[in-house]
N, C-alpha and C positions, 0 to 999 in steps of 0.2 A: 287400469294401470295408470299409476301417476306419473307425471313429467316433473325434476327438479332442474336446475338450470344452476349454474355459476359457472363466474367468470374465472377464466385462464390468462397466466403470461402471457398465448401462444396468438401468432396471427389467426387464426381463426376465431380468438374470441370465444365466442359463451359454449360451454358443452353441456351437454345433459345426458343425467342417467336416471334409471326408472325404477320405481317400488309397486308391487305387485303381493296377493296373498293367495298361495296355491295348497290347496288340501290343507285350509285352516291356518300355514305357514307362511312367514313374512319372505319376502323372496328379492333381491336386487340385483338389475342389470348394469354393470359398468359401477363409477365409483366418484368421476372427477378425478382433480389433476393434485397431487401432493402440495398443497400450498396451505397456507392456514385459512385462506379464505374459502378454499374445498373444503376443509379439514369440518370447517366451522358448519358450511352449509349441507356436510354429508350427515353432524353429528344432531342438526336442528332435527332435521327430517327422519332420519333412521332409527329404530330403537335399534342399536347395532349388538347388545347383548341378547336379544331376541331371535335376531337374523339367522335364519336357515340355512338359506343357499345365496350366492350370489353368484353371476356368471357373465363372462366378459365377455363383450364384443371381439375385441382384438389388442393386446398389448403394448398400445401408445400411451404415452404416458399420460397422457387428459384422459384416457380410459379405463386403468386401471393403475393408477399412481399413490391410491389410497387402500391397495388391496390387504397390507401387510396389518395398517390401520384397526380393518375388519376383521383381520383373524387374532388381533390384539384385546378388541373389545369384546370378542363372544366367540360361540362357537362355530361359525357359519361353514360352511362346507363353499370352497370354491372352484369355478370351473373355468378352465380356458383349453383355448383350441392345441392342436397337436405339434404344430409349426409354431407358436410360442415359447411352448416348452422347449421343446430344440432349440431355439435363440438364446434360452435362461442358459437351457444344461451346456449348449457350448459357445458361450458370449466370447470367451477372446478366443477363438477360431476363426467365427465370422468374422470379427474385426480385422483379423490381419487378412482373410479375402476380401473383404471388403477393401482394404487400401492397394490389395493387387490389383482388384478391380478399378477402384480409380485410378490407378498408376498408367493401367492398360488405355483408358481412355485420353490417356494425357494431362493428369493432373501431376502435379511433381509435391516430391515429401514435405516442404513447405507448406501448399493449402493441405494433406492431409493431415500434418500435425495440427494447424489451427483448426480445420476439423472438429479433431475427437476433443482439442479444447473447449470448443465449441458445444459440442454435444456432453459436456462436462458442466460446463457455464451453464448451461440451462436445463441440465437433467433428466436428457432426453431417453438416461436407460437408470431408472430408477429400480432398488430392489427387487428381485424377485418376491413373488411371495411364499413367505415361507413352505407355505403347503396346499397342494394342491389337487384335483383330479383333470384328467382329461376329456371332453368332452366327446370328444368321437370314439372314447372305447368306457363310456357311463351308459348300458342301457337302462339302466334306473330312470334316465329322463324321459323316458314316453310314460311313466306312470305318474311323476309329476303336472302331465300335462303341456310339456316342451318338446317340439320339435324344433329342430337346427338343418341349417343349411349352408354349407361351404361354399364363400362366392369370394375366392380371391381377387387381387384385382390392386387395391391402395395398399394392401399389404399383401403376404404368402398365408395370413391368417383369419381373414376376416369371416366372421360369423355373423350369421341371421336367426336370432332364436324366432321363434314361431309360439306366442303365445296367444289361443283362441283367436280371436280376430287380428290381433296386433301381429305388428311384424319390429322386433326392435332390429335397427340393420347399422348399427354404429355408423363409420362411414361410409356406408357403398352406396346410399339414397340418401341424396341431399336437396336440399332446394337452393339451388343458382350458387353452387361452391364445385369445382374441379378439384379433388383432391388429387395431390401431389402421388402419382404409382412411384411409390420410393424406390428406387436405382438400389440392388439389393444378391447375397450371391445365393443361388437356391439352396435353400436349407431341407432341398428335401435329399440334396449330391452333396451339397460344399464343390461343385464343380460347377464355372462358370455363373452367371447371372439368373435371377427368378427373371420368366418372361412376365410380366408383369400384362402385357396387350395380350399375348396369347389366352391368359386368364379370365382375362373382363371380359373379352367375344365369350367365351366358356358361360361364365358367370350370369351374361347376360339371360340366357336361358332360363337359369333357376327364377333370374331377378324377375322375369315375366310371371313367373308362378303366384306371385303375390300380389298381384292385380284382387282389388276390391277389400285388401285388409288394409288396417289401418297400420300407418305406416310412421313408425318409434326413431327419429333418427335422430344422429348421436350432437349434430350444430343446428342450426336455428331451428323455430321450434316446434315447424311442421311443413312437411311435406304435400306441395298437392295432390301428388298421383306416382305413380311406376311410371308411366310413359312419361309424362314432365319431366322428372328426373333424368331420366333414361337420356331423352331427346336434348338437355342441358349440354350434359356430358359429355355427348358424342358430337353437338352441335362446337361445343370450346373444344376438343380436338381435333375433328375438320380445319378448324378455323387457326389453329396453334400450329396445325400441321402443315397447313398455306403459308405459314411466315418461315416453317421450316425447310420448306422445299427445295427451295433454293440452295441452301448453304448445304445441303447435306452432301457433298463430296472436304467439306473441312472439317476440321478434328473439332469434338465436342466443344472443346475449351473454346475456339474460336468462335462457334456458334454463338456461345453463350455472350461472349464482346461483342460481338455483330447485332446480335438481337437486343442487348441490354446496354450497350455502348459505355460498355465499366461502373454502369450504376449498381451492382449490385457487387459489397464489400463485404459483410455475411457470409463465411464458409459455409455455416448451415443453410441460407437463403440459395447460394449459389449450388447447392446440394439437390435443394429441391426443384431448382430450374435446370439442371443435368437431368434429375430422372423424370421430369416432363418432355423433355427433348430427344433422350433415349425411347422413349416411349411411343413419341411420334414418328421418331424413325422407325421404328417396328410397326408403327403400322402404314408406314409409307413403301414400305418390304414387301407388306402381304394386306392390301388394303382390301381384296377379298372376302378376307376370314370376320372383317367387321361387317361389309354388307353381308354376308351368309346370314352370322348370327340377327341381323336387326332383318332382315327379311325373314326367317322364323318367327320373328314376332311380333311382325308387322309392324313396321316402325320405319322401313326404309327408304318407303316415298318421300315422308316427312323432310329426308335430308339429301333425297336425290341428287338436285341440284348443285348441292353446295359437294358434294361423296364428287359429282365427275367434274368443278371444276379442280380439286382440290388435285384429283387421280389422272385426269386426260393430261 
């Protein structure tokens, strides 16, 4: 499996998606981000009138922002997860729960107009793609040679394909990056919020399963290990969750002045520091359900320490 890399607008910087040949077929995971410098670097490397199958990680825009691209150039058959689709098929549903959602938290119709300006400006819900299959009801993919695994968590959709050794895991395995659990309403109700914590303890499970493959992730350009990862993660939420401690009897909004002291003018930046803080709250709720999961597998000594000064 090949690793291609380019850069993105986006604060994370470089992404990468992967080419692979399965049963003779050319195959691509993920896509890059709609930009002409993607565009260029998707078109260097792919013979994309060739291309088979391609199959997404999770529907961010650095992940599949060039999908429309692909089924422009050839005939490729595309795959994305179930909870994707649902965001495509009902995009301004969510969006008006989503602004009740922030409303409920204490934002006022001011930052949620700049907002979605925001998520405009920089083209954070690019086309659907035209056409597509679902991957959690395609058994065709155990004959290709893919297994998948659902490990929510950064998003309500995140996907792990399982090819031979490799594990490509968009964002849920990273080396030394917290991704953002985006503050989100469940798309599995449209009623109330995705627990986004409750998920990743869930997740973590599977994520153990991939011990000794090698490990395809979607920002920098390799992973050392599952438990490295793993223990990153959980060690910058410990630690994000100690600065949160404190303040949590105040409304979000003020958290976020307290914690950031008005440096952050970015609706979309101030977005993604609500759903980290959301997130810590939930696990300062039920800080349990994280040591559960990390003592299944083995990993909770590592953070003992830091799990009871955080929780006593």
């Amino acid at each position: 499996m090949l690793q291609h890399t380019v850069q993105t607008p986006y604060m994370v910087g470089e992404v990468h998606f992967y080419s692979t040949e399965l049963n003779g077929n050319p195959v691509l995971f993920d896509t890059g981000p709609p930009t002409s410098g993607g565009e260029a670097g998707l078109v260097e490397v792919v013979d994309l009138p060739r291309l088979k199958y391609l199959f997404i990680t999770h529907c961010h825009v650095d992940h599949y922002g060039l999908a429309n691209l692909v089924l422009e150039k050839g005939g490729a058959q595309v795959y994305i997860a179930r909870m994707d689709a649902v965001k495509f098929s009902r995009h301004g549903e969510r969006l008006v729960r989503m602004t009740e959602l922030l409303r409920q938290y204490g934002f006022d119709d001011a930052f949620v107009r700049q907002l979605r300006e925001s998520f405009q400006r920089n083209k954070i819900f690019p086309t659907a793609p035209e056409r597509y299959r679902i991957v959690e009801d395609s058994p065709e993919l155990a004959g290709l040679g893919i297994q998948w695994l659902a490990c929510p968590g950064h998003s309500q959709s995140d996907l792990v394909y399982l090819v031979g050794e490799h594990a490509v895991t968009g964002d849920i395995l990273l080396r030394n990056i917290f991704q953002a659990p985006l503050l989100d309403v469940d798309l599995a109700t449209f009623q109330g919020r995705f627990r986004n914590y409750d998920a990743y303890c869930a997740s973590l499970l599977k994520l153990a399963g991939l011990r000794g493959r090698r490990i395809m992730p979607g920002h920098r350009r390799y992973v050392d290990g599952v438990d490295e990862a793993i223990l990153f993660y959980v060690t910058t939420l410990l630690e994000r969750a100690g600065q949160v401690r404190p303040l949590r009897h105040l409304a979000l909004t003020e958290v976020i002045e307290r914690v950031f002291h008005g440096r952050l003018t970015e609706p979309f930046f101030v977005y993604l520091k609500a759903s980290e803080i959301v997130f810590m709250e939930d696990f300062l709720e039920n800080p349990g359900l994280l040591a559960a999961s990390l003592e299944r597998i083995g990993l909770f000594d590592q953070v003992s320490g830091l799990y009871a000064a955080v929780t006593q």
